[in-house]
N, C-alpha and C positions, 0 to 999 in steps of 0.2 A: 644523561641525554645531552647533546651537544645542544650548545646557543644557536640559535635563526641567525643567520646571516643573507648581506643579497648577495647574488652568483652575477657573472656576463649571465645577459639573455641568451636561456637552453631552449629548446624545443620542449615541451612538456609530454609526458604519457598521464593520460588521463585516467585512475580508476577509480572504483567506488566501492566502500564496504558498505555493505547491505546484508540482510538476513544471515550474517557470519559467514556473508563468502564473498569476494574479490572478483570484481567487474572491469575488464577493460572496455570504456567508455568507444574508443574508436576501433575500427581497422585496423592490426597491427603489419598486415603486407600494405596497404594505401597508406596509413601513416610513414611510412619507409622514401616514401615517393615528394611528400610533405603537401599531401592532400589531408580531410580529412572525409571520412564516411562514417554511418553506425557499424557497431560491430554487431550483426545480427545473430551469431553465435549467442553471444551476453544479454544483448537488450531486445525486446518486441518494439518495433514503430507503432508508435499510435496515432501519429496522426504527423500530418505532412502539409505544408504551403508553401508560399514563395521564399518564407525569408527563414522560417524554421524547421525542425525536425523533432516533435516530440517522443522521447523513446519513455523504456519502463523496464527493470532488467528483468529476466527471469528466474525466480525462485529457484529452480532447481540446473540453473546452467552457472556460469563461472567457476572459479577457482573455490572449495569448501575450505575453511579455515584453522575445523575443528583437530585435522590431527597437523599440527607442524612440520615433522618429515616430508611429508605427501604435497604440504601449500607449498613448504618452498622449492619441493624438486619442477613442481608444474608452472610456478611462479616463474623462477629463474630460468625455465625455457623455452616463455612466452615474452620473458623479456631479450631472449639472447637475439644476441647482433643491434641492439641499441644500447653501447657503449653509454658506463656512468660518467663518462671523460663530455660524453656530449649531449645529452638528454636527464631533465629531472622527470618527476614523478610528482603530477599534482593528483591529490586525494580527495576525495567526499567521500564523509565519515556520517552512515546516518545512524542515528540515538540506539536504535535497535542493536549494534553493531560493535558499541564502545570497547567491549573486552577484545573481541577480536584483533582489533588497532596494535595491539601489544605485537600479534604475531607476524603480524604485517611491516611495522617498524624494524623488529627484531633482523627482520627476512632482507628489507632494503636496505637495512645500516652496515651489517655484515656482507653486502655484495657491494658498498660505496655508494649506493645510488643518496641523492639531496633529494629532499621530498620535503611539499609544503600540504598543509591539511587544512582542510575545511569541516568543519562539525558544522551539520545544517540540518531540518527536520523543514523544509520546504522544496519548491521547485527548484532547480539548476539550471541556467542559463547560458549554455560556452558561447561564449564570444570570443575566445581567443588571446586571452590575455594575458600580460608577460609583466617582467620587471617586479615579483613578488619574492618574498624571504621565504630561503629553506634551509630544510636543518640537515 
């Protein structure tokens, strides 16, 4: 596994392993634009205000993880045309999920993409944040 290194500030894609299947966290046509929205494919909104967007992904919607063939063809064509030359990949890894991680790594390292992980079993808060180590 290669060393964590810091990159120039990328733009990050946001996904989540959860119940062994891969979540993009945003929009990937409004990501493009360099907005950001829920992806409501992936996540249910749960609730809504001024300053937040609480989501919750769906059980039975993203990417399944369990057969490899199958993640990485649907993977790698939900990521196309967001070039690894110009966007990472920030992850949340929840406990439920840990083996999966394998296939997911496996998946972005062999396309080039730098991706940084987060292992967390709490809430998640994007604020938008940059200047982290990926590997």
């Amino acid at each position: 596994m290669p060393l964590a290194k810091r990159r120039n500030r990328l733009p990050s894609i946001q996904i989540s392993i959860c119940y062994n299947r891969l979540y993009f966290r945003h929009d990937l046509g409004i990501l493009r634009t360099g907005s950001r929205a829920p992806n409501r494919d992936d996540y249910l909104v749960i609730s809504t205000d001024s300053k937040t967007i609480q989501v919750q992904p769906k059980p039975n919607a993203g990417i399944p993880l369990s057969d490899k063939s199958r993640a990485r063809s649907m993977l790698l064509a939900r990521l196309h045309g967001f070039s690894n030359l110009y966007w990472d990949i920030s992850i949340t890894l929840r406990p439920d999920s840990h083996g999966a991680f394998r296939t997911v790594r496996e998946i972005l390292a062999e396309a080039g993409y730098h991706y940084s992980v987060l292992a967390i079993d709490e809430k998640i808060v994007d604020r938008g944040g940059s200047d982290r180590l990926t590997q």
